[in-house]
N, C-alpha and C positions, 0 to 999 in steps of 0.2 A: 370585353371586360365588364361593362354593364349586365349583361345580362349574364354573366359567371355571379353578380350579386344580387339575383334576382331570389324573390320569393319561393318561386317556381320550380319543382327538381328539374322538370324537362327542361324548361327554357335557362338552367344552372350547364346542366349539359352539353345544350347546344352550344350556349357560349365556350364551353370547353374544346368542343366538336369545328368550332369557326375558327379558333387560334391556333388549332391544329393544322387544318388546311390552310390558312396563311403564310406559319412558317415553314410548310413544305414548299408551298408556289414562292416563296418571297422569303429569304431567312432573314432580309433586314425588319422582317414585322418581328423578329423577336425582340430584337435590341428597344423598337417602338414599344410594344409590349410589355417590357421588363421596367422601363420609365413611368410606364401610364398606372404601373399597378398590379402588372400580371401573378407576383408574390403571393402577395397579399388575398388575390382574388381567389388564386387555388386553393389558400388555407383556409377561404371561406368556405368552398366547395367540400374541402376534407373534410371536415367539422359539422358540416350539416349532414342531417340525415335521420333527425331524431322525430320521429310518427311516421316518418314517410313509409309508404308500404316497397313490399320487394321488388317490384317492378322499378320502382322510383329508384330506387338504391343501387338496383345493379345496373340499371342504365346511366347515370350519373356515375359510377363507380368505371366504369366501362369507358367512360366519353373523359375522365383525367389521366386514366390509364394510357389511351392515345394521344393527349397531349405531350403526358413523359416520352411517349417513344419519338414523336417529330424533335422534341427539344435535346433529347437522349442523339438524333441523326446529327444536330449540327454542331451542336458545343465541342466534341473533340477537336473538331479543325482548329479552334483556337486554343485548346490547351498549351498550345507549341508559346502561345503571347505572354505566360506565365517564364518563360525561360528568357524569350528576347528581351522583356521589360530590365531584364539583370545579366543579358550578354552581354560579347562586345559591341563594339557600332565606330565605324569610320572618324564620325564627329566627336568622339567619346564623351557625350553629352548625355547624363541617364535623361534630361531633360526631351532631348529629340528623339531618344529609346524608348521612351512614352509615350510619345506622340504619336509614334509612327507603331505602336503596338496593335495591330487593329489587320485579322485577317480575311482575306476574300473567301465569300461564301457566297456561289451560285451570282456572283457580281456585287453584293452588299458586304463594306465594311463590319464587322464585327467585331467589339472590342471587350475584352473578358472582363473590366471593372463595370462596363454595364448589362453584360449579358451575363456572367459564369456566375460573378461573384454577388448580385441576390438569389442567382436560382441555390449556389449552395446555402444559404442560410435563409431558406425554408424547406421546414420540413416535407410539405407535401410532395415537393421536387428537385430535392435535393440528389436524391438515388438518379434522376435523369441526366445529372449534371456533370456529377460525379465518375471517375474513370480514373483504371490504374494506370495512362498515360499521364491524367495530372496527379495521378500522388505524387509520380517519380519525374514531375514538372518541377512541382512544389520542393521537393528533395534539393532537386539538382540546383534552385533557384534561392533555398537558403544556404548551401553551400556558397556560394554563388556572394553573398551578399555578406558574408561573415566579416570582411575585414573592415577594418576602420573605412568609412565610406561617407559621400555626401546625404544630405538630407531628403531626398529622393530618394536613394536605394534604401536608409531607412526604414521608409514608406513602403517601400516593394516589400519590403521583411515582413512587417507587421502585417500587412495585408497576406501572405505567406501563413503565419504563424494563426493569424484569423482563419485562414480556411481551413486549414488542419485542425482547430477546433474543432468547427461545424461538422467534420467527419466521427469524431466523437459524440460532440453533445448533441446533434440532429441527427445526424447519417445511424448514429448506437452502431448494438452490437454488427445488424445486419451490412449496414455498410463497410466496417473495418474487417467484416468477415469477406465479403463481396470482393475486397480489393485486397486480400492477406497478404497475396507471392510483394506486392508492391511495397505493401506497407513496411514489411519487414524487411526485405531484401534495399530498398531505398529510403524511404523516410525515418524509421529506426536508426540507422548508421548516422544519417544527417542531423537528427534530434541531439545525437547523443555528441556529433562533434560541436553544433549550435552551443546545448547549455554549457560545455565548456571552454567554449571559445569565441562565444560571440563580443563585438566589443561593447553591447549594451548590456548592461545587468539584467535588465527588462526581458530582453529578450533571452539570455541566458535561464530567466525565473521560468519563462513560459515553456522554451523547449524543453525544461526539465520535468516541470507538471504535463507536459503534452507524454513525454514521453514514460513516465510510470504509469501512466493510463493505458498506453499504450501495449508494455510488457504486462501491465495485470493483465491485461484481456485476453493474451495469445497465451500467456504461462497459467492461465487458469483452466485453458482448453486441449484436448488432448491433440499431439501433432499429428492429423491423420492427412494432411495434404504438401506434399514436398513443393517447395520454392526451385522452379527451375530444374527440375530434375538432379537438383543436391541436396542438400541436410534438414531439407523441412523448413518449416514455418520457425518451430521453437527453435533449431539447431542454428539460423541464421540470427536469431536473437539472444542469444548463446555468443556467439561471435561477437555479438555487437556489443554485453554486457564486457566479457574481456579484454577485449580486443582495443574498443574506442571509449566506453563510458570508465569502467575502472581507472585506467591510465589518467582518468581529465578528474576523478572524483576526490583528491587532494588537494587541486582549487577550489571546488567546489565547497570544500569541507572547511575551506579559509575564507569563503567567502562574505559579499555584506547579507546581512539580514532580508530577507528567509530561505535564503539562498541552502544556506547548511541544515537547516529545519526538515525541508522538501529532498533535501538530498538524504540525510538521513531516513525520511521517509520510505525514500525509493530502495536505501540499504536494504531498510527492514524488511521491507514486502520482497524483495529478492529474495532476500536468505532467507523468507518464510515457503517460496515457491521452491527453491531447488537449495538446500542444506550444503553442498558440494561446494557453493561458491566461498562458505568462507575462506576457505585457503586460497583462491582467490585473490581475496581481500586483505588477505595476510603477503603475497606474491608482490600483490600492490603497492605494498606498505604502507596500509589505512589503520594497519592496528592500534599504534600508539595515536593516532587521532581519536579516533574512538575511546580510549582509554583517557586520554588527556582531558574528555569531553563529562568522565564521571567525577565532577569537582563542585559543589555545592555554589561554588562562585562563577561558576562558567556559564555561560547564556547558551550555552548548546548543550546541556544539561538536561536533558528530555526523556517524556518515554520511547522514543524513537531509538534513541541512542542506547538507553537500558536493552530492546530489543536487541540493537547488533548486535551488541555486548554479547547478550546471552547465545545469540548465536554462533557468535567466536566459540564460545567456550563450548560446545556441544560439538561445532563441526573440527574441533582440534587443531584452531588455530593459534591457539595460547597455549605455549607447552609449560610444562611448571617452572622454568627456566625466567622466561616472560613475564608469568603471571606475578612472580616475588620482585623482579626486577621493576615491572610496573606499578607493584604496588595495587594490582588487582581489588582483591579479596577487601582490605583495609577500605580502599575508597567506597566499595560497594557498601560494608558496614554505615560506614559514614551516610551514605544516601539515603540507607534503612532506616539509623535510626532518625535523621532530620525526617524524613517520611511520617513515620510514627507522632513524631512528638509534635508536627505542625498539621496532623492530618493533611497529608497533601494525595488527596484520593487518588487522583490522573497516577501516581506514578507507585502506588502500592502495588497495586498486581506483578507488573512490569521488574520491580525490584528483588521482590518475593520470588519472581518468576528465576531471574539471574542467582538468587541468591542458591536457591534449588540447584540448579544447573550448575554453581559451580561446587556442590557439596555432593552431586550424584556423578559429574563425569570425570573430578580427580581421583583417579586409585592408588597413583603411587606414595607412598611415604612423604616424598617432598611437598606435592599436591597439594594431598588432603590435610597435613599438617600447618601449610598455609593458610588453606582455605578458615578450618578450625579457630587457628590461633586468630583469627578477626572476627570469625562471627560469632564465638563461642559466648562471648560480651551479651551480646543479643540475644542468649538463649529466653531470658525473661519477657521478651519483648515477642518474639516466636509464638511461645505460649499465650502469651494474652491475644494476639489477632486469631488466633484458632477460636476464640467464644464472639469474633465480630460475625456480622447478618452474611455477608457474600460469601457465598461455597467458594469459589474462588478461591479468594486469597486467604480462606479459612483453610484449607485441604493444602494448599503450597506453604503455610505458617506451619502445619503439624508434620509436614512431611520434612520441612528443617530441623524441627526439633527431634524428630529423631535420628536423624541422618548425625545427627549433633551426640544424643546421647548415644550412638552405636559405635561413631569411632572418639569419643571421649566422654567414655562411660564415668569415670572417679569423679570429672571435673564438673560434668552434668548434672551426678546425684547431688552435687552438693546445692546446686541450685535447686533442684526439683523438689529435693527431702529436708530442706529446709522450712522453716513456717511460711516466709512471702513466698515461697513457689508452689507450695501446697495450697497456697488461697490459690494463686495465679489460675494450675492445674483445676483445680476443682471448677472455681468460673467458668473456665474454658469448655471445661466438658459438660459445662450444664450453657452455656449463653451458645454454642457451636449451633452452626444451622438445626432445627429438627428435622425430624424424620431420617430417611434415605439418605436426603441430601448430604445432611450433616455426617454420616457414620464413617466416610473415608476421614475425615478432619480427626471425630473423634479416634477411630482405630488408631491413626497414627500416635497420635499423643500417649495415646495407653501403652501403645508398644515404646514409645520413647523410657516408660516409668518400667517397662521389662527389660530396656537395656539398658538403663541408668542400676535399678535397684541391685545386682548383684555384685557391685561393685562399693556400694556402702553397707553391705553385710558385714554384721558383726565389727562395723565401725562408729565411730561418732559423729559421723557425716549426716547420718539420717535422723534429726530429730523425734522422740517420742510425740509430741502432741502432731505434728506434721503425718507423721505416717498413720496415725488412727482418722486425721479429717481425710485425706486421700483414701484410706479404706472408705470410709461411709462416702465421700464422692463416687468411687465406682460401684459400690452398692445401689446406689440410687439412680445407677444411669436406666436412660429409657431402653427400653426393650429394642434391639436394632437388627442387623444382619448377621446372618453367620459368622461372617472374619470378625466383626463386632465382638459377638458373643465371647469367640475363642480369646481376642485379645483383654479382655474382660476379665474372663474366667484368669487364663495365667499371671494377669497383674494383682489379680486377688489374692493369687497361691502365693507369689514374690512378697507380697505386702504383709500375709500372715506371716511367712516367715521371719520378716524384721522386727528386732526387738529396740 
């Protein structure tokens, strides 16, 4: 170990090269090794390397390489100590289940809280340590430890729910790839019964965050390797979102603080992986939670929640039945405009975003007339965020407003062709992102003033001085894109005609 922190690449090497061959002739020098330091020393080794020439580099690179594989030969024999420590036992003592955790290697005791559990939390030898018989150790050993239990099994948990980290935050991507069939087919299921049932909050908070890390990484990848000769990687994780996590995400959703936060979290990046599950989530009967959650007093009031939300309504799990009966449409108004009037920036897009979603995927009569009849309020409010800096929620603000003035054109123009909507508009089309960026925002809003306008023709809806500042607003817009152009040109045509 000394000479692993030596100056010297060669003599860094050798010390690599010497703990090698020890733990082959003697695997109790690991356990010694892992005490004295040996952690620590390889992250020295990993990390140095900066002038040294090629030579230096691939020899030292070569000599920790053989250390992982002696340490890679012994450590499984005791992955089995992760299950005993939380079996049964004659004495039913976890205390003497402890004690007696420690298995024979080549004649030396080995015990996995001084040998496994530094090598996994370091990185440089972590991948030596690590094996898809302890994922599905680790699985079987939170299972294992769920119920109301003494303060020792506790401990087993945590230590449990600690190395499942370090498969993430040290091991990354390569090591959760390294062990997929495992991870998915056993530690997935087991996370998913943990955050909902574990009798610690704690531990409930951590399986939940272990396990959306978890599904992002494999639902971000495409399924090219079957688990076991059945449904893939994704398809067992699929299972496990239906099957085991849905059913428990109702407590979760009642749960104490940030309990509901992270679970919403884990909603949203769901429904943003595969769209399919909201009905799902409707099957569950998560909807009125969600829904319950859009209330300006509710501490679960987030953009998380905005995101379900919006995903309900896209994947057609709100039918118009629902959506009046919940009181949909109204609450989201409500969000919108406390949004606006307190700048509450985190949850503008997020809102904008729903508010869109539920004005483009109601079609029927009942729907869209819902939908309307709450946001229709907010038409003025639509317009003015179209001339804020963010494309964004610039382009989602003009794409309401017209969505507004196309299925309620009479009640629109009366805003638009009015004087404050004619300031409104005009601002908008000049403060709207420039350039490029800006020209979806602005197109929209223009085509918003070609489906309002022919519906205050030849009325008194459309004020005189209002319709001449709107003409010289679009007269002066910047030179933009072609659908620009066109929608331009036709609100010009619409605007001359009004008298």
């Amino acid at each position: 170990l000394t000479l692993m922190g030596a100056t010297s690449p060669p003599l860094k090497a050798k010390g690599c090269l010497l703990v090698a061959l020890l733990v082959r002739h003697d695997a109790s020098s690991l356990a010694a090794a892992c005490s004295g330091g040996l952690p620590a020393a390889a992250e020295g080794v990993a990390r140095a390397g900066q002038g040294w020439d090629a030579a230096d580099l691939r020899y030292t690179t070569a000599a920790l390489a053989a250390l992982r594989r002696e340490i890679a030969a012994v450590v499984p024999h005791i992955a089995e100590q992760v299950e005993i420590m939380a079996g049964p036992s004659k004495s039913n003592s976890a205390a003497a289940r402890l004690r007696a955790a420690a298995w024979n290697v080549g004649g030396a005791a080995l015990n996995y809280r001084e040998v496994v559990a530094p090598l996994l939390g370091c990185p440089s030898l972590h991948s030596a340590a690590m094996s898809s018989g302890l994922v599905q150790s680790f699985a079987s050993t939170l299972l294992a430890t769920l119920a109301p239990a003494d303060e020792l099994m506790a401990e087993v948990q945590q230590e449990v729910i600690q190395a499942v980290e370090h498969t993430f935050v040290i091991g990354g991507p390569e090591s959760a790839a390294a062990h997929g069939a495992a991870l998915a087919m056993h530690l997935a299921p087991a996370l998913a019964v943990a955050a909902g049932g574990a009798s610690q909050a704690d531990t409930r908070f951590q399986a939940l965050k272990l396990l959306l890390d978890l599904l992002l990484l494999f639902l971000a990848a495409p399924d090219d390797a079957p688990a076991d000769g059945g449904r893939g990687l994704v398809g067992e994780l699929e299972a496990t979102v239906t099957q085991r996590l849905l059913p428990r995400m109702g407590a979760l959703l009642a749960d104490e603080a940030p309990l509901p936060l992270y679970a919403l979290r884990l909603l949203a990046s769901l429904l943003e992986a595969r769209h399919a599950w909201a009905l799902a989530l409707a099957r569950a009967g998560l909807v009125p939670a969600v829904v319950d959650f859009l209330d300006l007093q509710h501490a679960n009031n987030n953009r998380y929640n905005l995101r379900v939300a919006r995903w309900l309504v896209i994947g057609g799990a709100l039918p118009p039945p629902q959506l009046k009966a919940l009181r949909v449409p109204h609450r989201v108004a409500e969000v919108l405009a406390y949004t606006h009037a307190n700048k509450v920036l985190p949850f503008l897009e997020p809102v904008l975003e729903l508010s869109a979603a539920l004005l483009t995927h109601y079609k029927t009569p009942q729907g869209i007339t819902e939908v309307c009849e709450a946001l229709l309020p907010l038409l003025p409010v639509f317009v003015e965020l179209v001339g804020c800096e963010d494309v964004g929620p610039a382009t989602l603000a003009a794409q309401c407003a017209e969505a507004l003035a196309r299925h309620q054109s009479a009640m629109a123009g009366e805003v638009l062709f009015s004087r404050e909507g004619a300031l409104l508009v005009e601002a908008a089309l000049c403060g709207a992102p420039p350039g490029a960026a800006g020209d979806p925002a602005r197109r929209f809003l223009l085509l918003a003033l070609v489906a309002a306008a022919p519906a205050v023709h030849g009325t008194c809806a459309a004020e005189p001085g209002a319709v001449r500042q709107l003409r010289g607003a679009v007269a002066r817009l910047p030179t933009g894109g072609l659908e620009v152009e066109a929608a331009a040109q036709s609100a010009q045509q619409l605007l001359a005609s009004l008298r």
